[in-house]
matplotlib code that plots the C-alpha trace (Angstrom):
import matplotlib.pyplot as plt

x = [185.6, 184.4, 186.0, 183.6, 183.8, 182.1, 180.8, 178.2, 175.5, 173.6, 169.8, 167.5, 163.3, 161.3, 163.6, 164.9, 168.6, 169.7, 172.6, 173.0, 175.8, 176.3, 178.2, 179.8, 180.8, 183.2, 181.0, 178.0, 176.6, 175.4, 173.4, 172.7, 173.6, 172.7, 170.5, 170.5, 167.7, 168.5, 170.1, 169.0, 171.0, 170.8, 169.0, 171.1, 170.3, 171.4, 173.0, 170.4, 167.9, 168.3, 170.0, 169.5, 171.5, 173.8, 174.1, 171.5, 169.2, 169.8, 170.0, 166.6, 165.6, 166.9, 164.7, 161.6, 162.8, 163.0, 160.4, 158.1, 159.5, 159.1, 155.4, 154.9, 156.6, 154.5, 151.3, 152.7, 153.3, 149.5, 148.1, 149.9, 148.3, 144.8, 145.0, 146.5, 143.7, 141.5, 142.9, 142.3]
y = [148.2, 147.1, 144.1, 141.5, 139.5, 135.8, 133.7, 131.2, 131.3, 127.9, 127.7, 125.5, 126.0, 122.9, 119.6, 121.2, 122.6, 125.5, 128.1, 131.2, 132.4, 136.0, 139.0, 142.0, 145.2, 147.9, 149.8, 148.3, 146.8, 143.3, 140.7, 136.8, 135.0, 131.9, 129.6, 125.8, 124.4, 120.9, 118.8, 121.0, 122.2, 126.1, 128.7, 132.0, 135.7, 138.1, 141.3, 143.3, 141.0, 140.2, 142.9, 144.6, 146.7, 144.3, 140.2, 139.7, 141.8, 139.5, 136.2, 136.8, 137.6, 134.1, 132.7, 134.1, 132.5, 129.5, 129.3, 130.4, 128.1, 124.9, 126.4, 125.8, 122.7, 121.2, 122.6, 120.9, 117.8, 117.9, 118.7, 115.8, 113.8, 115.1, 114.0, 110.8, 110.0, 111.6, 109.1, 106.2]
z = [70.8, 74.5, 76.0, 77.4, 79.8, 80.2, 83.2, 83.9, 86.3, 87.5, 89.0, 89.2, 89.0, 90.1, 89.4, 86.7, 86.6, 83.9, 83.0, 82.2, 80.0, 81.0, 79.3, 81.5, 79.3, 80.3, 79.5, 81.9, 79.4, 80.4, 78.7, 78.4, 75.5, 76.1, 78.4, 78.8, 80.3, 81.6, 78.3, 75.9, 73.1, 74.7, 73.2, 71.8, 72.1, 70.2, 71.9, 74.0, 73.7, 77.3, 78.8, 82.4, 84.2, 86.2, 86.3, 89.2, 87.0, 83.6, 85.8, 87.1, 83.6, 82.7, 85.2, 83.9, 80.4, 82.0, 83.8, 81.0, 78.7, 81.3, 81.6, 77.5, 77.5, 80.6, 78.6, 75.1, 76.8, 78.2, 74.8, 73.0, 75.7, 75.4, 71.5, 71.9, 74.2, 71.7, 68.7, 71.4]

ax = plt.figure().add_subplot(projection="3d")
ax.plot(x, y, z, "-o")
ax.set_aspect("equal")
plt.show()
């Protein structure tokens, strides 16, 4: 059975600040398992479902995660505002 190692990795895209939970493999395996985007209760991966070849590699993945994700929020927020003006 492979030992695993854990560390956390911090960023930040706009004003917003996140982390990365990262898994290191002995077998160069490495993956994300969880991201936190500001406050929010983090969102879980399963193993491989984020996986790249080193931790740069699966932190920049991260990024893209968040950034996508800030992206649908920004656009949910905007919709919720078009149809409350709508009820108005």
């Amino acid at each position: 059975m492979a030992e695993f190692k854990k560390h956390w990795r911090t960023g930040r895209h706009e004003d917003t600040e996140f982390r990365v939970e990262i898994w290191s493999g002995e077998g160069g395996e490495v993956f994300a398992k969880t991201i936190q985007i500001g406050e929010q209760t983090p969102i879980l991966y399963s193993e491989g479902e984020l996986t790249a070849s080193d931790a740069d590699a699966v932190f920049a993945l991260a990024e893209a995660v968040v950034e996508e994700e800030l992206q649908q929020r920004e656009e949910n927020a905007d919709a919720e505002e078009d149809a409350d003006d709508d009820d108005a």
